[in-house]
C-alpha positions in Angstrom: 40.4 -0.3 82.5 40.7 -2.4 79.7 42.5 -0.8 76.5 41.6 -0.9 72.6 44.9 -3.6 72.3 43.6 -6.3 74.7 40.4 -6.1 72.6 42.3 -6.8 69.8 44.4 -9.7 71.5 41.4 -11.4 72.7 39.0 -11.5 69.6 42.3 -12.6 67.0 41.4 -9.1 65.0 43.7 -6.0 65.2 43.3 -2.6 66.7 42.2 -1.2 63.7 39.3 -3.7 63.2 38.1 -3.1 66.7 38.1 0.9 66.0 35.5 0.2 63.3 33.6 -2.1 64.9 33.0 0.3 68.1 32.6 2.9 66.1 29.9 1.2 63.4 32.5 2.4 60.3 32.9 0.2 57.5 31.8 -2.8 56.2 32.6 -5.6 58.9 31.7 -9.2 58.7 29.2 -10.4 61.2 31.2 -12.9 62.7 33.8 -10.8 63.4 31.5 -7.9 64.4 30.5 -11.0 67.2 33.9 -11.5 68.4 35.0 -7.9 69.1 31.9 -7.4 70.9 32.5 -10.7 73.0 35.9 -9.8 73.5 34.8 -6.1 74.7 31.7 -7.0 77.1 34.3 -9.9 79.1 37.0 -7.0 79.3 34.7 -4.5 80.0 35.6 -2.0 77.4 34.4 1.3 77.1 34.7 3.4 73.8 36.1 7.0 74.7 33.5 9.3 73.5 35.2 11.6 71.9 37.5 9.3 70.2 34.3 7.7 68.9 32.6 11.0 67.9 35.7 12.2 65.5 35.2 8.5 63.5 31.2 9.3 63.1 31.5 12.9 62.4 30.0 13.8 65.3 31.2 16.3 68.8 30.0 13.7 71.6 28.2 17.1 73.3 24.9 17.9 73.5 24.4 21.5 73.9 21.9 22.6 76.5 20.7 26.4 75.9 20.0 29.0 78.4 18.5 32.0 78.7 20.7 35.2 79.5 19.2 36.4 82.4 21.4 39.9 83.8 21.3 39.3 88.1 19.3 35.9 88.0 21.2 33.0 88.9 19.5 30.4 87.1 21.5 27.7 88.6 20.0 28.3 92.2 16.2 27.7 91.1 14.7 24.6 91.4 13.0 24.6 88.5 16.8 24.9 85.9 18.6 23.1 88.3 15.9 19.8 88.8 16.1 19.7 84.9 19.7 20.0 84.4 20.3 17.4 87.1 18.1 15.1 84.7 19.3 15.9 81.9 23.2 16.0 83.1 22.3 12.2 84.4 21.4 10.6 80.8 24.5 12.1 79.2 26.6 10.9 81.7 25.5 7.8 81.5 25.2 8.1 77.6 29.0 9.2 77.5 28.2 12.4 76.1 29.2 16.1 76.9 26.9 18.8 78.2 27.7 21.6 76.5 26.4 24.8 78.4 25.4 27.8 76.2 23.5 31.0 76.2 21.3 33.4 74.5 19.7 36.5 74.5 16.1 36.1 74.3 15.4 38.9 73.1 17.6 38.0 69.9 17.3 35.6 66.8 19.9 33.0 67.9 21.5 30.4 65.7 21.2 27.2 66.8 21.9 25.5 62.9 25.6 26.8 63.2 26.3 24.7 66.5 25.5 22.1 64.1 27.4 23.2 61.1 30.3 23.5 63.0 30.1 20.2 65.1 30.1 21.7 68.2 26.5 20.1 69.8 24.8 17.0 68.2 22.0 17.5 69.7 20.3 20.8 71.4 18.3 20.7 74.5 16.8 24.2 75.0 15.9 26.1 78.3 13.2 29.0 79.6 11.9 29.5 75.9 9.3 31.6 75.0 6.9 32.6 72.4 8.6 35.7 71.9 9.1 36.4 68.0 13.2 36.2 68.1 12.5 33.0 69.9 10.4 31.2 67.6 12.0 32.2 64.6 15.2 30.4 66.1 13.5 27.4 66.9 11.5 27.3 63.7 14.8 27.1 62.2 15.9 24.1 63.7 12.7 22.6 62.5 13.1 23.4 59.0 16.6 21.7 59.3 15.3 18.9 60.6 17.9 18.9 63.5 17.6 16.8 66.1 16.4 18.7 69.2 13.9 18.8 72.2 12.5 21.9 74.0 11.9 21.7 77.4 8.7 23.5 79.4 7.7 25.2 75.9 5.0 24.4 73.6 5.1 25.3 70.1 3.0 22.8 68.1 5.0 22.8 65.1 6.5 19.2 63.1 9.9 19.1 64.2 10.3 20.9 67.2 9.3 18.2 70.2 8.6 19.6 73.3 9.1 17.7 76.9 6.4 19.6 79.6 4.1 19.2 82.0 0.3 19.1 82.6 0.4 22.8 83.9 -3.6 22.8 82.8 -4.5 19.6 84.7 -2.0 21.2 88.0 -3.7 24.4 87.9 -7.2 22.9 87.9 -6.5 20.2 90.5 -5.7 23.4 93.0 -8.2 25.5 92.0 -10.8 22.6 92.4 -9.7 22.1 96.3 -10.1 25.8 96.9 -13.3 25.7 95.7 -14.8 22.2 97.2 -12.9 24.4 100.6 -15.7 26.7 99.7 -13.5 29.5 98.2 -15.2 31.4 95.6 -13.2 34.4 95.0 -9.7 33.5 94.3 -7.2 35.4 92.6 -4.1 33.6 90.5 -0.7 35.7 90.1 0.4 34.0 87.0 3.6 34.3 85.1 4.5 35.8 81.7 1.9 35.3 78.8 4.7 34.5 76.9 5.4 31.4 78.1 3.3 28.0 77.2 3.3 26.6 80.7 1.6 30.2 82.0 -1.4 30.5 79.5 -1.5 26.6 80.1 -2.2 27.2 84.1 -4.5 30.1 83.1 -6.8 27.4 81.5 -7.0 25.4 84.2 -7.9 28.2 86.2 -10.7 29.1 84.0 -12.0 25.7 83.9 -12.4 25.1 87.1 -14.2 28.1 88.0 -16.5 27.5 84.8 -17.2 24.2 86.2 -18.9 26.6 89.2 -20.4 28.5 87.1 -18.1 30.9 88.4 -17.0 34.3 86.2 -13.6 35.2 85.9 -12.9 38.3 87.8 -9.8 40.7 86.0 -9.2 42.1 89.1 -7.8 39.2 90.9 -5.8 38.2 88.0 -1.6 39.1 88.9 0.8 38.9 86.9 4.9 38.4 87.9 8.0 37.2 86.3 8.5 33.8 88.1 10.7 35.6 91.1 10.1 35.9 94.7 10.7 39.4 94.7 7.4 39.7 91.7 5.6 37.8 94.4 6.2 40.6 96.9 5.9 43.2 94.9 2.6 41.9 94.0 1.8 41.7 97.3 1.0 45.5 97.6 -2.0 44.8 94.5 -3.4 41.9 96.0 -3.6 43.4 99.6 -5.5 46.3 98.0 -7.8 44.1 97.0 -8.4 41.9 99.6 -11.6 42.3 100.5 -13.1 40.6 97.3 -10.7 37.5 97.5 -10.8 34.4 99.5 -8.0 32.2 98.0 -4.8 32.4 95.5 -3.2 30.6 93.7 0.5 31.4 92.6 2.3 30.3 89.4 5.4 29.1 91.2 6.6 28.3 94.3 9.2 31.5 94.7 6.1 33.9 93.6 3.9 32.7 96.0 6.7 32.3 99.3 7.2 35.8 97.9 3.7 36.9 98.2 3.2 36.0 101.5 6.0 37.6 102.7 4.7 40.6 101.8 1.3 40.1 103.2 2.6 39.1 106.6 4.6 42.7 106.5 0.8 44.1 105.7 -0.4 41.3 108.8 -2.6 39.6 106.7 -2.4 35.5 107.9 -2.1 32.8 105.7 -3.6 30.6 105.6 -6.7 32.1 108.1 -7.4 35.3 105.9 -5.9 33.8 102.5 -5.2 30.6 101.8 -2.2 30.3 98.9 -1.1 26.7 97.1 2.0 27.2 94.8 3.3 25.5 92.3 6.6 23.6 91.6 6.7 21.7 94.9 10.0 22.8 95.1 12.4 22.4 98.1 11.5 26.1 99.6 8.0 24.8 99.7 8.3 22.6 102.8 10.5 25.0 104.6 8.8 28.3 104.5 6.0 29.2 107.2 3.5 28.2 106.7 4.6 24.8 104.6 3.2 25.4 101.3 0.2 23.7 99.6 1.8 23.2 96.2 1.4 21.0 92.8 4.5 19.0 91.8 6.0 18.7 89.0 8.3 16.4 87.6 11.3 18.5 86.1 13.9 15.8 86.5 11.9 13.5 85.1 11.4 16.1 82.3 14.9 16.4 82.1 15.5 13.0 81.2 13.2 12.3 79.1 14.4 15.4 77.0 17.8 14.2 76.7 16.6 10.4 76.6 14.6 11.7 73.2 17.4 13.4 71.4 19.8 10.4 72.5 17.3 7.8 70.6 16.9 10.7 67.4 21.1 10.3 67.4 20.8 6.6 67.9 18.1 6.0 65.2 19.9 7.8 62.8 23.5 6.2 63.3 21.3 2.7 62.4 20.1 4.8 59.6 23.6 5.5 58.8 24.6 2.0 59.2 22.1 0.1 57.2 23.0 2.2 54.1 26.5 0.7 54.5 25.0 -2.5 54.7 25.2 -3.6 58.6 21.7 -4.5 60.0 22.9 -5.2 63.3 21.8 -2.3 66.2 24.3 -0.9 68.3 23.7 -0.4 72.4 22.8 3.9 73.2 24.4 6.8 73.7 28.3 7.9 71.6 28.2 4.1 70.4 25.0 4.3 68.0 22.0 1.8 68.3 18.6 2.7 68.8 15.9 2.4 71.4 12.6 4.5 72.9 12.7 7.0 75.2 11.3 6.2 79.2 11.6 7.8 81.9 12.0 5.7 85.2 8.9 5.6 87.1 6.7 7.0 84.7 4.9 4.9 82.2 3.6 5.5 78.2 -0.1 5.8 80.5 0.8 8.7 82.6 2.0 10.9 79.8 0.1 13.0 77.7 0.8 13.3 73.9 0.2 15.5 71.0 0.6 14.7 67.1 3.0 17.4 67.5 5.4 15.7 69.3 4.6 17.1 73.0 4.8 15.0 75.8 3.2 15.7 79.1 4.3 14.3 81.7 1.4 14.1 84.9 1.4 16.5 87.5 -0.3 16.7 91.6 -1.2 18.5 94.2 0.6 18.5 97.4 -1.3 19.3 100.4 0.0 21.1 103.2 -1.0 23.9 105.6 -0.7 27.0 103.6 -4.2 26.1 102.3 
């Protein structure tokens, strides 16, 4: 690997000169701005991140936060580990750190003071939820104006961008099969209310049905906590009522392989007594019997786009930075500065949905298999 000195060597400057120019610090005359970059690209240079992050004031981590969970290991869902595995892509690539943290969500947590004390540059935050602790933390990285993105989590407030996904359009799309099946009674076990994506699935439920003129029925509404043990355990409700339901439709993957397992203990066949689609598409879904009918969603895509936003926030405001000093010239992504848009690879500015709040939707569809 080539070192700062050979930098120096080649481009005729000295090791000082090429520390400012990597790291956008100073005034630096263009000509000489060219040369160290020259000299870097042919040697294949790479700035060390942290090195890099000292000269701008900045950690070189992002922090990604969590939800503390007591007995759920988050890392073996699909749904936290597709996302990280997106998100843990960009910053590798980006040279930055991914800084794993915690909090109680049932507790105002204080995201500013990762800021204050240079610990994250950037938050990417996890399982939120409208519950009152949890807003008033993000709210407070809005009124900072701190650069952040929340994943899966709508709030509809200026400053706080969101990353999701259509859950309205997936919902619909499944509950729209069952009934051009010729399903008229079908139940949904949906998550938590306090969750976006759950009252977002709830609404395409109820537009589908109101296209068929078809009443929502409060007794075939379930509610779980997004684990396969909720699933079964709403298996005992939904068998009990049974006889006035002809489909379902499950909020998650692990809810609904849940749910089945517990009507097959009651012998009730799925798909020939109940049909069941899921949602996630996750990788339980093509192994469990019968192969689920599921929507998909794109949580590694979400993932990087998430990070890819708060990387181009960082990168537009080092340019910001830089222009005040008087250097117009951008700088490439990621610990080095520079700015650029956001993309996520395969999916284009048409297949995402956006809001003046700074939400992006990214497009959802239904998988069909034999569980429905």
């Amino acid at each position: 690997m080539a070192t700062r000195r050979e930098v120096a060597e080649l481009a005729g400057v000295s090791e000082a000169t090429v520390s400012r120019v990597m790291n956008g610090v100073g005034p630096i005359k263009e000509e000489t701005r060219r040369r160290v970059a020259e000299a870097a690209a042919k040697l294949g240079y790479q700035l060390n991140a942290l090195a890099s992050g000292f000269a701008k004031g900045r950690s070189g981590n992002i922090g990604v936060v969590l939800p503390h969970v007591p007995k759920v290991r988050l890392f073996s869902t699909y749904y936290f580990s597709e996302i990280l595995s997106g998100i843990g892509d960009v910053l590798h690539q980006a040279g930055y750190g991914l800084l794993l943290l915690y909090r109680n969500p049932r507790e105002t947590y204080d995201y500013v003071s990762l800021y204050r004390t240079r610990r994250v540059d950037a938050c990417l935050i996890l399982g939120a939820s409208a519950l009152p602790e949890e807003q008033a933390s993000a709210y407070a990285l809005a009124d900072e104006g701190l650069p952040c993105c929340i994943v899966d989590q709508r709030f509809e407030r200026e400053g706080l961008p969101c990353v999701g996904a259509d859950h309205r359009a997936g919902a619909y799309a499944a509950v729209r099969y069952m009934l051009d099946a010729g399903h008229r009674r079908i139940g949904f076990l949906n998550g938590s209310p306090h969750y976006s994506n759950s009252a977002d699935r709830f609404a395409g439920y109820l537009q589908a049905l109101a296209e068929s003129n078809l009443a929502p029925d409060p007794a075939l509404q379930f509610e779980g906590n997004y684990s396969r043990t909720s699933g079964y355990e709403a298996a005992g409700t939904i068998f009990d009522r049974l006889d006035g339901m002809d489909g379902l439709l499950c909020a998650n993957d692990r809810m609904a392989i849940g749910a089945i397992q517990g009507l097959r203990e009651r012998h009730v066949a799925v798909p020939e007594r109940l049909p069941v689609i899921g949602y996630d598409n996750s990788d339980a879904s093509r192994l469990s019997d019968p192969p689920l009918t599921t929507v998909e969603v794109p949580f590694y895509e979400m993932g990087r786009l998430a990070a890819e936003s708060v990387l181009a926030r960082l990168a537009d405001e080092a340019g910001a930075s830089r222009k005040a000093d008087g250097s117009t010239k951008d700088e490439p992504a990621g610990m080095n500065g520079g700015s650029g848009t956001a993309k996520v690879a395969g999916t284009t500015g048409a297949d995402m949905t956006k809001t003046g709040s700074g939400t992006v939707l990214l497009p959802t569809r239904l998988i069909i298999r034999r569980s429905c």
